[in-house]
C-alpha positions as CSV (number, residue, x, y, z in Angstrom):
1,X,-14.6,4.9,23.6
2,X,-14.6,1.6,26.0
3,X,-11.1,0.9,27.0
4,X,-9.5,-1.7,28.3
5,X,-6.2,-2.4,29.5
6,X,-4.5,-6.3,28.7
7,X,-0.8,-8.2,30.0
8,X,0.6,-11.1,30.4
9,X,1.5,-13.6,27.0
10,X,0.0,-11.3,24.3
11,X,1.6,-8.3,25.2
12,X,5.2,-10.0,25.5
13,X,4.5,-11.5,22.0
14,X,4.2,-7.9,20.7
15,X,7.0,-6.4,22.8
16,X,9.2,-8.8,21.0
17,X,7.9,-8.1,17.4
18,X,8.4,-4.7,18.1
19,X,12.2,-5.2,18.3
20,X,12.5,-5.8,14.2
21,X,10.7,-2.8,13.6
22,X,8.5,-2.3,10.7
23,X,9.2,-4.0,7.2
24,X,6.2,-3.1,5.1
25,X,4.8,-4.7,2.5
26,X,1.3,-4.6,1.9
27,X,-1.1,-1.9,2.3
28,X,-5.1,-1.9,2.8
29,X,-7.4,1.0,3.6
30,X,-10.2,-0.1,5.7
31,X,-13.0,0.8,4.2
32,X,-15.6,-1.1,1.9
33,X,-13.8,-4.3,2.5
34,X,-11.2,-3.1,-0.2
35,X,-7.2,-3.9,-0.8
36,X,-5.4,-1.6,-2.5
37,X,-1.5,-3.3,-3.1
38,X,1.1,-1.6,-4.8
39,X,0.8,-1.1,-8.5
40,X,-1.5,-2.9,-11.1
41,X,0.2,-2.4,-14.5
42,X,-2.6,-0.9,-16.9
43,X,-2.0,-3.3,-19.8
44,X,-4.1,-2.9,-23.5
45,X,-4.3,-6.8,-23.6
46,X,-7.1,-8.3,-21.8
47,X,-6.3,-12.0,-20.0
48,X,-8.7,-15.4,-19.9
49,X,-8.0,-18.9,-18.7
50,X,-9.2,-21.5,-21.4
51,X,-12.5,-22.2,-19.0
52,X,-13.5,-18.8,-20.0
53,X,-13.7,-17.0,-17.0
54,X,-11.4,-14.3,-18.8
55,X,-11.6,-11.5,-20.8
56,X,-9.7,-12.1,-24.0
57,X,-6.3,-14.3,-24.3
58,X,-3.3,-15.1,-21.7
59,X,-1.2,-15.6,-25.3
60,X,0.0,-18.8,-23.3
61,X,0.1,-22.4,-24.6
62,X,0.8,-24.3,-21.6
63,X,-1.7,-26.8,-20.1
64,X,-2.9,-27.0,-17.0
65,X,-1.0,-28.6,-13.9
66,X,-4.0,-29.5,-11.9
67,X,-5.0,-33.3,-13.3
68,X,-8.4,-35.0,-12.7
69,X,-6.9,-36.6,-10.0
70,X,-6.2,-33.6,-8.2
71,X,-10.1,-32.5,-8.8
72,X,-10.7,-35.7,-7.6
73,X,-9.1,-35.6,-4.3
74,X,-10.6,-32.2,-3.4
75,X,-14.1,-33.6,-3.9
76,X,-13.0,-36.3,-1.6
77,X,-11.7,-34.1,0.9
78,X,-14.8,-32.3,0.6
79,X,-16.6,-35.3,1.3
80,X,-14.8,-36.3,4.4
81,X,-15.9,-33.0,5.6
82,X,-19.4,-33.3,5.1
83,X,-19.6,-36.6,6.5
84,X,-17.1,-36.8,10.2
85,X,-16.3,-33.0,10.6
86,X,-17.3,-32.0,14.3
87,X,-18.2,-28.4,13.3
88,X,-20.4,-26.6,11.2
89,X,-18.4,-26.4,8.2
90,X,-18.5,-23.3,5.7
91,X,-20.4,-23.5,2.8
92,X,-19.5,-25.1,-1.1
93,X,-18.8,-21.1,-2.4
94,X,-16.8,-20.2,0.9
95,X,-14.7,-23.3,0.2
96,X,-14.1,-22.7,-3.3
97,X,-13.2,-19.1,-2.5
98,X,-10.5,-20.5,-0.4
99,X,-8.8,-23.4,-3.0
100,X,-8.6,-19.9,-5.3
101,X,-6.9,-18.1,-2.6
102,X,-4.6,-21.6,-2.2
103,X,-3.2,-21.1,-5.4
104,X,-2.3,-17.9,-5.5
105,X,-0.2,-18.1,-2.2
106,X,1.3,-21.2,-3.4
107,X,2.9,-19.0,-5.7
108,X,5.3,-17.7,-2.5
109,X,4.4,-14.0,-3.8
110,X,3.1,-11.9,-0.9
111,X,1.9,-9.7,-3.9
112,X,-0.2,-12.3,-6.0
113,X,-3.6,-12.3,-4.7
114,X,-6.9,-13.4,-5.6
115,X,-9.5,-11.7,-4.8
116,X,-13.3,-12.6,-3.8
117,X,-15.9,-10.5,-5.7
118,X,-16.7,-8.6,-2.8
119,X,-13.0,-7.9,-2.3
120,X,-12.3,-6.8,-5.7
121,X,-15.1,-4.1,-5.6
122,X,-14.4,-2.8,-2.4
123,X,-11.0,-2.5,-3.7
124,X,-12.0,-0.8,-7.2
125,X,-13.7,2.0,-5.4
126,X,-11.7,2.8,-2.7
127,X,-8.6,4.0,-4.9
128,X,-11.4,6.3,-6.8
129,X,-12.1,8.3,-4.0
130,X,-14.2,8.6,-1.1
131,X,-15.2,5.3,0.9
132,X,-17.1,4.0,3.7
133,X,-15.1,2.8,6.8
134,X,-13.2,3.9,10.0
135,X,-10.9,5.7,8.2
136,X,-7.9,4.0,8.8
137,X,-4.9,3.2,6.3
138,X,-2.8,-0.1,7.6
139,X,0.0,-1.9,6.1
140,X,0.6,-5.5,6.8
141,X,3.7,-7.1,7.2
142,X,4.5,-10.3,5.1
143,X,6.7,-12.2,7.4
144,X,4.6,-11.9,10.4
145,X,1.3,-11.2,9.3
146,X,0.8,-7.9,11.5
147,X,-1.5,-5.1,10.4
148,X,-0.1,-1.5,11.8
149,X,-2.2,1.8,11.2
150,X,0.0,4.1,8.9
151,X,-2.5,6.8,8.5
152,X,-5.9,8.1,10.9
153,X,-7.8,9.8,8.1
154,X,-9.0,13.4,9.8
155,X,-12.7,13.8,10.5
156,X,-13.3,9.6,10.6
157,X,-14.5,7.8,13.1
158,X,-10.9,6.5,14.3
159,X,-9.3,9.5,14.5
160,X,-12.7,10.4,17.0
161,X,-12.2,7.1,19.1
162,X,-8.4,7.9,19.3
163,X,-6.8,5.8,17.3
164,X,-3.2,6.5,16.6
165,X,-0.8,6.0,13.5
166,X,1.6,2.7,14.5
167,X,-1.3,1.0,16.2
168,X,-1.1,-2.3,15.8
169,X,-4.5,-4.3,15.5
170,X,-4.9,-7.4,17.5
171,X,-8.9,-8.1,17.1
172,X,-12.1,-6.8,15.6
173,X,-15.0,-7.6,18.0
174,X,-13.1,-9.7,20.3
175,X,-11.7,-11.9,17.3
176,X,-8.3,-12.6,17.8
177,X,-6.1,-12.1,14.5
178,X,-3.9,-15.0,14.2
179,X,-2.3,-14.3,10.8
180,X,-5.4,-13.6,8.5
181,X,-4.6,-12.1,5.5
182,X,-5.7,-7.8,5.2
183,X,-8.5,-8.1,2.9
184,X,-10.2,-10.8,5.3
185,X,-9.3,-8.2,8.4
186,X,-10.5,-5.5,6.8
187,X,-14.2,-7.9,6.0
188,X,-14.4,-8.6,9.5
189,X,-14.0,-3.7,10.3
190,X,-16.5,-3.0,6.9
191,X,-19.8,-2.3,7.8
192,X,-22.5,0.9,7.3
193,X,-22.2,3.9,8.2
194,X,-23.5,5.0,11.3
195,X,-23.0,1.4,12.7
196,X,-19.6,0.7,15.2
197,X,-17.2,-2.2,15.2
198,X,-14.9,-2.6,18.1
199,X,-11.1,-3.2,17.4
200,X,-8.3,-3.7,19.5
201,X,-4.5,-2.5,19.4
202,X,-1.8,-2.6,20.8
203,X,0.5,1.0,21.3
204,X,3.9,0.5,21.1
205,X,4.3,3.7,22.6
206,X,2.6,3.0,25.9
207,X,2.8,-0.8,25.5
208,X,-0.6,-0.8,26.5
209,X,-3.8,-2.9,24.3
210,X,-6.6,-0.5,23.7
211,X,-10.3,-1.9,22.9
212,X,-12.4,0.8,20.6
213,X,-15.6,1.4,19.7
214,X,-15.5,3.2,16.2
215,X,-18.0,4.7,14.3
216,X,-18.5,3.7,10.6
217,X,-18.7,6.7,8.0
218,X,-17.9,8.2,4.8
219,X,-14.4,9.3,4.1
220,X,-13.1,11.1,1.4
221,X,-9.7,9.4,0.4
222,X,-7.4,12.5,0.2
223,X,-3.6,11.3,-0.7
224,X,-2.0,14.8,-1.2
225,X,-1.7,17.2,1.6
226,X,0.7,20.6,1.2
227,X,1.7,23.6,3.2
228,X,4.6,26.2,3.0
229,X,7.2,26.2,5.2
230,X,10.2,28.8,5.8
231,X,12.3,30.5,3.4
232,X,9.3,30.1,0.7
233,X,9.9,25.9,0.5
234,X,7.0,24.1,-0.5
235,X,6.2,21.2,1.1
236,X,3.7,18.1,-0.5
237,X,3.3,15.2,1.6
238,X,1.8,12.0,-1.3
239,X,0.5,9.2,1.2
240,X,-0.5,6.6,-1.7
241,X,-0.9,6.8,-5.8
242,X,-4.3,6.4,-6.4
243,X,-6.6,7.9,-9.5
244,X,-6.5,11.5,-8.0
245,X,-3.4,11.6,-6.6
246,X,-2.5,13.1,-10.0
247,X,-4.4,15.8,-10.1
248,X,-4.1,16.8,-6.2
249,X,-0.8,17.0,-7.0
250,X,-0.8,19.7,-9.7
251,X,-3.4,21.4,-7.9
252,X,-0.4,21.6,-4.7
253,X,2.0,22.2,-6.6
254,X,0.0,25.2,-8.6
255,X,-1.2,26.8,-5.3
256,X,2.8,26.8,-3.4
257,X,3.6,28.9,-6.8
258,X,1.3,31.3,-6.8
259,X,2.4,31.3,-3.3
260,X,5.8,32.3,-3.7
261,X,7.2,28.5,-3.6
262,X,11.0,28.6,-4.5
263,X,12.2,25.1,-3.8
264,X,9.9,22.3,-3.0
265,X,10.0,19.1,-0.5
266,X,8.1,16.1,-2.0
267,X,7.8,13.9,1.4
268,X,7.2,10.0,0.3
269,X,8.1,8.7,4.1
270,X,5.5,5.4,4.5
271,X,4.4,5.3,1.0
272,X,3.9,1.9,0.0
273,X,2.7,2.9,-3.5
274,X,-0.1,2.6,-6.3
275,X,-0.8,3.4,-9.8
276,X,2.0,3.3,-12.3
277,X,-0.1,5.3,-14.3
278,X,-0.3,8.5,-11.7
279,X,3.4,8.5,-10.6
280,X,4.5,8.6,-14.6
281,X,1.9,11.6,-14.7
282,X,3.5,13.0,-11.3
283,X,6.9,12.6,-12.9
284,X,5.9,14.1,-15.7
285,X,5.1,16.9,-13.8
286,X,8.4,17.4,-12.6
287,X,10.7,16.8,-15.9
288,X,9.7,17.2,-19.6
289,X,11.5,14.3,-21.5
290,X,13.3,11.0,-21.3
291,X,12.1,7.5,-19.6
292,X,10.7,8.1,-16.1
293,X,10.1,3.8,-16.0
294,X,10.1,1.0,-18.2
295,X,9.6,-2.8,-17.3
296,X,10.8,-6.0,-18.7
297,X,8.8,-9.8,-18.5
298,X,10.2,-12.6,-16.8
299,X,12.3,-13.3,-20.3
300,X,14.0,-9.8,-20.8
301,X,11.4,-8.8,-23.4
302,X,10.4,-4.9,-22.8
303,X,6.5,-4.6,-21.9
304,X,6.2,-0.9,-21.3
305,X,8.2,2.1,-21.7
306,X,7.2,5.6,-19.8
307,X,8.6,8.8,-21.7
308,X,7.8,12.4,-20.5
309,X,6.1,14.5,-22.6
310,X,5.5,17.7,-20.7
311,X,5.2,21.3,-22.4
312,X,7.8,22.5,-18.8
313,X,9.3,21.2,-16.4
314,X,9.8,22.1,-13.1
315,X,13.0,24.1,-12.8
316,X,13.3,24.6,-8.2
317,X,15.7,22.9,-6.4
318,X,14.1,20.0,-4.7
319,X,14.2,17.3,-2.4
320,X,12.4,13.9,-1.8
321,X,12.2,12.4,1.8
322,X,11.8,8.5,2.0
323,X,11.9,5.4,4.5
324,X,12.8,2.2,4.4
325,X,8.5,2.0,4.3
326,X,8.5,3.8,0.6
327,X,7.8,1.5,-1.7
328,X,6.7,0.4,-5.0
329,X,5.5,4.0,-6.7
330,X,7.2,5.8,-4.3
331,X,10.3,4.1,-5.4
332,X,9.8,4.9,-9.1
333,X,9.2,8.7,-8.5
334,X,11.9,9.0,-6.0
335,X,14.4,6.7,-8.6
336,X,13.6,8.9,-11.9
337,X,14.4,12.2,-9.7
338,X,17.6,11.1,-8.1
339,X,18.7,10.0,-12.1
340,X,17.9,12.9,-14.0
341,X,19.9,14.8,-10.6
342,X,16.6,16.6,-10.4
343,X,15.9,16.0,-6.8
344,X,18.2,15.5,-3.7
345,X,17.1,12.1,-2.0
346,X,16.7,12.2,1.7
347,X,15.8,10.2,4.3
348,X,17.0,6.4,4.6
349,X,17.0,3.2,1.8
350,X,13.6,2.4,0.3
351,X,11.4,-0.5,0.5
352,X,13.0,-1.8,-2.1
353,X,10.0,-3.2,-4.5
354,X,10.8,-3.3,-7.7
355,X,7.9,-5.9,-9.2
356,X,4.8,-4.8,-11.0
357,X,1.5,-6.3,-10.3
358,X,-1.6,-6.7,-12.8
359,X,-5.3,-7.1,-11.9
360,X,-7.3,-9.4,-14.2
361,X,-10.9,-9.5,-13.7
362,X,-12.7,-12.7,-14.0
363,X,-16.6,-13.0,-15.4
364,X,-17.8,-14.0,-12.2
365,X,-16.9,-10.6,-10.9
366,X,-13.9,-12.1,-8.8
367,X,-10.1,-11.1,-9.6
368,X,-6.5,-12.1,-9.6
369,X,-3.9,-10.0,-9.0
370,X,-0.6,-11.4,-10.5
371,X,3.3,-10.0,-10.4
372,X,3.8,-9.7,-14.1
373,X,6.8,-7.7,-14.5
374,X,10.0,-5.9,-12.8
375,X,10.4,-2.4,-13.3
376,X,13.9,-0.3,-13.9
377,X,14.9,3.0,-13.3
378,X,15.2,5.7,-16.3
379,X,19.2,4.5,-15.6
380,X,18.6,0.7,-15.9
381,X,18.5,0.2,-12.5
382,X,16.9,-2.7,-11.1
383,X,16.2,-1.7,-7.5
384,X,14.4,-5.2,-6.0
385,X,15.2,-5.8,-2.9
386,X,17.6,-3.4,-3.0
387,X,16.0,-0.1,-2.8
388,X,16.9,3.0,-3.4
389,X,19.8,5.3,-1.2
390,X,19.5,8.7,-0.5
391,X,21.8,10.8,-1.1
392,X,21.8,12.1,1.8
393,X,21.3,9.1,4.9
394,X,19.7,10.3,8.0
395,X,17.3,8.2,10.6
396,X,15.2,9.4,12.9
397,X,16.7,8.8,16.2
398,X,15.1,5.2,18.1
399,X,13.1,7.1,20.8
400,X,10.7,8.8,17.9
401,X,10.5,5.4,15.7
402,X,7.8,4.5,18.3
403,X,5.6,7.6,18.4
404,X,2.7,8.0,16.7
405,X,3.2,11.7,15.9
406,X,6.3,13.0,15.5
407,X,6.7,17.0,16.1
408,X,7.7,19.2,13.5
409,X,10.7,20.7,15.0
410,X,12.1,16.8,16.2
411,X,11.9,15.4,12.9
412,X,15.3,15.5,11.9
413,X,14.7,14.3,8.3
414,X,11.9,16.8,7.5
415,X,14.6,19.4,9.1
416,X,17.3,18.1,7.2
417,X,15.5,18.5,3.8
418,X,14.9,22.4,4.5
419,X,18.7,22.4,5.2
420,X,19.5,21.0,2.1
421,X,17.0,23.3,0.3
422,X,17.9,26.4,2.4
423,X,21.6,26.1,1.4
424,X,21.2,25.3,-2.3
């Protein structure tokens, strides 16, 4: 690992960053060039645009409010370019990909997102399962565009090269970021396997920039790790909701009971979510009727309503640990436990995410990623920028927030939960 050691304006920049802490809100694993955002509502009805680059019908009547003199002006604009601009400019395609992008962030939605063809395949496969990459998850904040590590997958080529969690990347091959948005970042770290890219971070810990040389490889995307701690608690640790999340679970949960388990500790601390689909499963794990979830439209109108169906439900005390970095999926499963008083909530208010997003491929294998609903605990509560509060409030104390790895016996939360469980 090359390494080298940076000051002066850069490092004062990130010093004072550091100060707000970290406010979450979108998530990337670096991998095959793919985003994986909170949530994509599974829908039956398929979406088109009436140029046909759809799959069936938007159901919408409205026109479009792009006139031919708008098309007009970006041909002249393209024009201009062709004929004074100093530098090589990017190609016809790159510039269209961009207008696409335009749109979508002219929305002022840091979760509508179009997405290149590349970007929505890299993104497809990553949330099936294994990938190739570094083996890094990072989260990017929306405000000021900085991408922090929040997970060093074991046996990748980051976690070889050292590469911590809370690692904040600055550069990939020398490349300054500058605001670019994830799934461009995470273009620039793809590559084959076997092959190295070098990025730079800064460590908050040591306040020191670090440059590494990582090794590219295949990583198989595990979200669901478990153990058993004293007294015969069970503890699951559920890092994102992706397609086998699901299953992983059941397969934890299984295991800690023919283990002995007798109260369990579901720990959704830097969550930032996934599939509605696999948390309503994982709920459904836990009880065996009523509403885990439902959402509404922008006009009221009821889209989708989650009931459990389960043959059992899980009858051990319990207790869910979350962060104000738990989010999105996390926030559903953590919301339908603390309603149905089937879990004890600790840990500090959520995210607070409460919108649903939809993925609607395009024929020309590109995608757009739209916020089509807001979603409502099994109480009717609307939790948006809001979160959820535990029931029981505790922080970790200021001189841990920093650390990349945070020992067992000084996590006070994690402690706190087996109190909880211990006395109950």
């Amino acid at each position: 690992m090359a390494v080298k050691n940076h000051t002066g304006e850069r490092k004062h920049k990130m010093k004072k960053v550091f100060k707000f802490g970290f406010c979450l809100s979108l998530t990337a694993l670096i991998c095959s060039g793919c985003i994986s955002p909170y949530r994509l509502l599974q829908s039956n009805s398929s979406t088109s645009s009436s140029r046909g680059w759809g799959n069936g019908n938007t159901g919408s009547s409205g026109s479009s409010v792009y006139s031919d003199d708008v098309e007009e002006k970006v041909d002249f604009i393209n024009d201009l370019i062709d004929e004074k601009f100093y530098f090589e400019a990017s190609d016809n395609d790159e510039r269209q990909e961009y207008i696409y992008k335009g749109i979508l962030e002219s929305l002022d939605d840091p979760y509508s997102v179009y997405y290149t063809p590349e970007e929505y395949t890299d993104m497809m496969a990553t949330s099936s399962g294994s990938y190739q990459g570094i083996g890094v998850s990072i989260q990017q904040n929306a405000e000021t565009r900085i991408l922090t590590v929040v997970r060093v997958f074991q046996g990748s080529g980051a976690e070889e090269a050292g590469m911590l969690p809370k690692d904040v990347i600055t550069a990939v091959e020398g490349r300054e970021l500058d605001g670019e948005d994830i799934s461009e970042v995470v273009t620039w770290i793809k590559g084959e396997p076997g092959t190295k890219v070098n990025v730079t971070v800064y460590r908050p810990s040591t306040e020191e920039e670090l440059t590494m040389a990582i090794e590219r490889r295949t990583v198989d995307n595990s979200t669901v790790s478990y153990s058993m701690k004293s007294n015969n608690i069970g503890y699951i640790e559920v890092t994102d909701f992706y397609e086998k999340t699901a299953e992983q679970f059941r397969v934890a949960l299984s295991d800690l009971k023919a283990q002995g388990m007798q109260s369990l500790i579901v720990d959704l601390r830097n969550n930032p979510g996934g599939y509605v689909d696999v948390v309503v499963d994982m709920c459904n794990q836990i009880i065996d009727s009523g509403t885990i979830v439902y959402t509404e439209d922008r006009d009221g109108n009821i889209l989708e309503r989650c009931e459990a169906n389960a043959e059992e439900s899980f009858d051990m005390p319990m207790v869910v640990l979350v962060n104000g970095n738990s989010a999105s999926a996390s926030e559903i499963f953590a919301g339908c436990m603390k309603d149905y008083g089937r879990a004890t909530i600790v840990g500090t208010t959520t995210f607070g995410k409460g919108i649903v997003q939809q993925v609607i491929p395009l024929t020309d294998g590109s995608a757009v990623k739209l916020t089509i609903a807001k979603y409502f605990t099994p109480n009717g509560n609307d939790i948006h920028k809001l979160g959820i509060e535990p029931d029981v409030e505790i922080d970790l104390p200021d001189e841990l927030l920093r650390e990349p790895i945070i020992p067992e016996d000084q996590d006070v939360q994690l402690q706190k939960a087996i109190e909880v469980l211990t006395a109950e």
